[in-house]
C-alpha positions in Angstrom: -26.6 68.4 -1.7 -24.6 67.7 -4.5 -25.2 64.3 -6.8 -21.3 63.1 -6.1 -22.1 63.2 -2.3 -25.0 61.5 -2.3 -23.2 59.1 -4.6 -20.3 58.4 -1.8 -22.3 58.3 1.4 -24.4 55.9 -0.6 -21.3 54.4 -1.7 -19.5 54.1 1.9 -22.6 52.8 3.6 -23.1 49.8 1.2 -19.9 48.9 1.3 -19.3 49.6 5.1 -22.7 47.2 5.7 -21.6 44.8 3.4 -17.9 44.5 5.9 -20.0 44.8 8.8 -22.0 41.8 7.9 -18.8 40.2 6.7 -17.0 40.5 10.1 -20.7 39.2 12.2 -20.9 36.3 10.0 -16.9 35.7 10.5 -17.8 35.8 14.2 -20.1 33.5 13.9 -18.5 30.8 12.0 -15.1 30.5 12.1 -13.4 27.8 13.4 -11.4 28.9 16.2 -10.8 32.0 19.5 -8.2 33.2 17.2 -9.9 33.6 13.5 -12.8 35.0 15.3 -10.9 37.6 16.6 -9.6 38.7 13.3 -13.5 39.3 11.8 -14.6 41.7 14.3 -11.1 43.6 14.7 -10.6 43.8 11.2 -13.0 43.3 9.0 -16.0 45.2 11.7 -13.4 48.1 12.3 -13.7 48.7 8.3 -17.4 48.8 8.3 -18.4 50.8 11.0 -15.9 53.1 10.3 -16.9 53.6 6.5 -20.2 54.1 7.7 -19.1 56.5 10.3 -17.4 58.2 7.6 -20.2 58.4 5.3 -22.2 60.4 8.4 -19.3 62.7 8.8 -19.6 63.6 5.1 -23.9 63.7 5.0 -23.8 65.9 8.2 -20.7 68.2 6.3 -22.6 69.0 3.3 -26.1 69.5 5.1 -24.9 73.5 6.1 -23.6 72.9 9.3 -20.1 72.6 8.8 -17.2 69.7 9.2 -19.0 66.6 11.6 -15.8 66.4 13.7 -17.3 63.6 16.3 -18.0 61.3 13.5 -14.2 61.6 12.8 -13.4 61.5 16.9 -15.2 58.1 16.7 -13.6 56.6 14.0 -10.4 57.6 15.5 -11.2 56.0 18.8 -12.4 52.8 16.9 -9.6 52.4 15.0 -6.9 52.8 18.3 -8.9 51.0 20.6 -10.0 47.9 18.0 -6.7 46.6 17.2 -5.4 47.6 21.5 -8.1 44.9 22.2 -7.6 42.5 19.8 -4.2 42.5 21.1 -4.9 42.1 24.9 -7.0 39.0 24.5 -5.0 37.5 22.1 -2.1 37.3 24.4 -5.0 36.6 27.4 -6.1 33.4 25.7 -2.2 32.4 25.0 -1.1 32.7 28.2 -4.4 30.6 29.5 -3.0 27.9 26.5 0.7 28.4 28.1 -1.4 27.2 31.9 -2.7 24.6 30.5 -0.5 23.1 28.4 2.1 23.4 31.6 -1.0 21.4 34.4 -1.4 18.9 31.3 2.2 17.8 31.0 2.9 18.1 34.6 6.0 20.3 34.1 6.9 23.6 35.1 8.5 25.4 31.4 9.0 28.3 33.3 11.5 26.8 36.3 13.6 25.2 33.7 
C-alpha cells in the first residue's frame, strides 16, 4: 500500500475518533434535550463516517477493488442521522406544546 494511503486512513481515523468522542462527551454534558441532540447528529455523524471512509479506502487499496458497503453505510448514516434528529425534535416540542397548554389551563389550539 502506498505511503499517502496509509497517511489518510490514518488521517481520517484520528480525526473521525477525535469527533466521535467529541459528539459522546456532548451527549453527556450538555445542558439541555435539545443541545444533546445536536452532538450525536452532528458532530457523531462526522466521525463515524470519516472512519467509515477511511475503511472504504484501506479495503480499496488492499487488491480487492472499490469497498462499496462502506460507502452504502455512510450514505445511510448520513440520511437517516439528520431524519431522526428531526422526528424527536419536533416529538419533544409537541410534548412542551401539552404541557405548556395542562399548565396554563387553556386550550391554544380551540382559540
Amino acid at each position: 500500500m502506498n505511503g499517502w494511503v496509509e497517511f489518510a486512513v490514518s488521517a481520517l481515523l484520528v480525526i473521525g475518533a477525535a469527533f466521535a468522542l467529541l459528539g459522546s462527551l456532548g451527549l453527556a454534558r450538555l445542558p439541555d434535550f435539545y443541545t444533546r441532540l445536536h452532538a450525536p447528529t452532528k458532530v457523531t455523524t462526522l466521525g463515524v463516517g470519516g472512519m467509515a471512509l477511511a475503511s472504504m479506502l484501506y479495503f480499496s487499496f488492499q487488491g480487492d477493488g472499490p469497498n462499496l458497503h462502506a460507502i452504502a453505510c455512510v450514505l445511510f448514516l448520513f440520511l437517516t442521522a439528520p431524519i431522526g434528529a428531526q422526528l424527536m425534535s419536533k416529538a419533544a416540542l409537541q410534548l412542551y406544546r401539552r404541557r405548556e397548554t395542562q399548565d396554563d389551563g387553556t386550550d391554544d389550539a380551540a382559540s
